[in-house]
C-alpha positions, 0 to 999 in steps of 0.5 A: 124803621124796622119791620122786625117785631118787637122782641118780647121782654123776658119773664124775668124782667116783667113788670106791674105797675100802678096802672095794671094793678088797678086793672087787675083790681077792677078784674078781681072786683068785679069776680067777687075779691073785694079789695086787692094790693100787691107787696113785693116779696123782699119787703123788710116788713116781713121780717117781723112776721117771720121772727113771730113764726121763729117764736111760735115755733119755739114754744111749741105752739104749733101742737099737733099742726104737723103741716106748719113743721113741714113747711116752716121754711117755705112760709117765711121764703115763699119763693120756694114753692115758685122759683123766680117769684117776686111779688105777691098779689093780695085780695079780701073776701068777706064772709058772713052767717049767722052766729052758732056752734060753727064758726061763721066763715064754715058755714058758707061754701068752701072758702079755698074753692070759691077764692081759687075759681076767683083768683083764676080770673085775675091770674088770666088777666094778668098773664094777658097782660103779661105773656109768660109770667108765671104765678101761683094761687095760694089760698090758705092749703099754701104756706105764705104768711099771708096776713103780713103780706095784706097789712104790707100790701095796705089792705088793713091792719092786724089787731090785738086777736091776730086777725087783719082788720080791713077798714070798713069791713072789720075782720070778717074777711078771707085771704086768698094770694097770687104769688106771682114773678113780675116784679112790682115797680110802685110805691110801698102801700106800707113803707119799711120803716113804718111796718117796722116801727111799733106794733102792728096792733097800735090802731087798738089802742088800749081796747083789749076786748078779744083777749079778755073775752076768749073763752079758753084764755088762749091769748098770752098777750096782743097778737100772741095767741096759743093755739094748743088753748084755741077753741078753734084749734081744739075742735078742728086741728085737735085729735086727741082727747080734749082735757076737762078744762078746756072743755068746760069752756067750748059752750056748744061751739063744735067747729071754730069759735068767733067770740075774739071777732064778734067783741071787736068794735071793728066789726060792729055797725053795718058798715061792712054791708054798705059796703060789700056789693052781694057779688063778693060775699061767699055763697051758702054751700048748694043743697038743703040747709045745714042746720046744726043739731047737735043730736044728730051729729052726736050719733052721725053716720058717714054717709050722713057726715058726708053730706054735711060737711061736703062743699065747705071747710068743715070737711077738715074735721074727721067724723069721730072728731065732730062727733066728740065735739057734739057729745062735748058740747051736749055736755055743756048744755044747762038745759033739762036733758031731754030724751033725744040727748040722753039716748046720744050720750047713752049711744056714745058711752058703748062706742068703741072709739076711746074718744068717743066713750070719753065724751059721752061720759064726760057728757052723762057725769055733767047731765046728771044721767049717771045719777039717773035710776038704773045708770050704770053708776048704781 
């Protein structure tokens, strides 16, 4: 026998198998991933998804996602962003709150910091496991088509809203990814020629809930959604004026919209809680408790904005922005005006932001506080 010590294999020959993914997947659910699967980056499965990007593209439904221009080609090659990459692991986190003006998923602490610090832990597994692998966390800010890549790597299906749908826990689940260089040596949790027979939605059957029940009607058919009509798109991408017609149909939604997911069946019951040990859920963002009140966030200050938007996603939506969409949503409102909203509204129509003004006026023809004795109207 030889004394000298084995030769370590080379980065780019490495190698996870069935039994080290099942390791990882007891790391990761014991840091809070719920479910993780892998898919190898040359599965045919993704060329569905990236025709989809093509199309999207095309028609220009991107609007003001200026970012998705910039990195459409990295999406469909991901492999760009690390060289030598081969595999993607997959992980599910699910999320829950209370139903309001702001979306579910906002309402917790940051998604994008919480995924990552858990991904760390299964990225340190796997580089014990495999010295000299190279990866890369990918949560959401990352261009990978990551909804494909959790169907192909057998963690759920999407529906007719677009939304992954995991068995058992609905859509209300998060992604996060680990791109990583070792090759996967298992089976397909999805098999080529299923990811590529039908559409990825035939487990709806002919429930078309979702697309009828969205408020702007954004959805141009199953899968097919147009986010220059989204209410999520309008509230959070969107920085220009909002048109009346869309906004007439926002209600009070200032930051997201759930309707698509809460009309899904999949989401009804609590199976998904019986399901989720308390460790995988999302906690709240620490300090005081963000009860939204439209009012203030009408007239918010920036310290003030801040503090409410600090430690979750909503720090994406600038303050004059959710502002706008407070006063917009204030407008909505079918309720007697009460003093509080007419002094906002009153405060937005001498702002010197043209958005601003916009929907405070908008806010104050639908109020009825133009017609009030001693408006600016008589």
């Amino acid at each position: 026998m030889s004394d000298e010590a084995p030769t370590e294999r080379p980065p780019s020959d490495q190698a996870i198998d069935p039994p080290l993914l099942e390791r990882l997947a007891s790391v990761a659910q014991a840091r809070g991933l719920l479910r993780l699967g892998i898919v190898r980056l040359d599965h045919p499965g993704f060329a569905p998804a990236r025709d989809a990007l093509d199309r999207f593209h095309a028609a220009g439904k991107h609007g003001e996602m200026g970012f998705m221009t910039r990195t459409r080609a990295i999406r469909r090659d991901p492999a760009q962003m690390l060289p030598g990459a081969r595999s993607l692991l997959v992980a599910l986190v699910p999320y829950d709150a209370e139903p309001g003006p702001i979306a579910r998923y906002a309402r917790s602490s940051d998604y994008h910091t919480v995924i990552h610090g858990r991904l760390m832990e299964v990225e340190a597994a796997l580089r014990d496991a495999l010295p000299g692998v190279r990866s890369l966390i990918c949560v959401d800010t990352k261009p990978v088509l990551e909804r494909a890549a959790a169907m192909l790597a057998g963690l759920g299906f999407l529906g007719k809203s677009g939304c992954l749908i995991a068995p058992g826990l609905g859509s209300y689940v998060l992604l996060g990814a680990l791109l990583v260089t070792a090759r996967w040596t298992g089976a397909d949790a999805l098999a080529p020629e299923e990811a590529l027979r039908g559409a990825p939605w035939d487990a709806c059957g002919d429930c078309r809930r979702c697309l009828d029940a969205c408020p702007t009607q954004a959805f141009d058919g199953p899968g097919d959604l147009d986010p220059r009509r989204c209410v999520s798109y309008l509230t959070i991408e969107h920085r220009g004026p909002i048109a009346d017609s869309l906004a007439d149909r926002l209600g009070e939604r200032i930051a997201g919209c759930d309707v698509c997911q809460e009309v899904c069946p999949y989401n009804a019951g609590a199976a998904r809680f019986r399901l989720t040990p308390e460790a995988a859920w999302i906690p709240p963002p620490p300090g005081r408790a963000r009860d939204v009140d439209l009012v203030a966030l009408a007239t918010v200050g920036n310290s003030q904005h801040r503090a409410f938007v600090k430690h979750t996603a909503l720090r994406r939506i600038p303050r004059r922005h959710l502002r706008r969409n407070a006063l917009l949503a204030l407008g909505n409102r079918e309720t007697p005006l009460r003093a509080a909203e007419r002094a906002a509204i009153t405060r937005g129509l001498e702002d010197r932001e043209p958005q601003i003004v916009a929907a405070a006026e908008r806010a104050a023809r639908r109020r009825g506080l133009l017609d009030e004795p001693g408006s600016s109207a008589d």
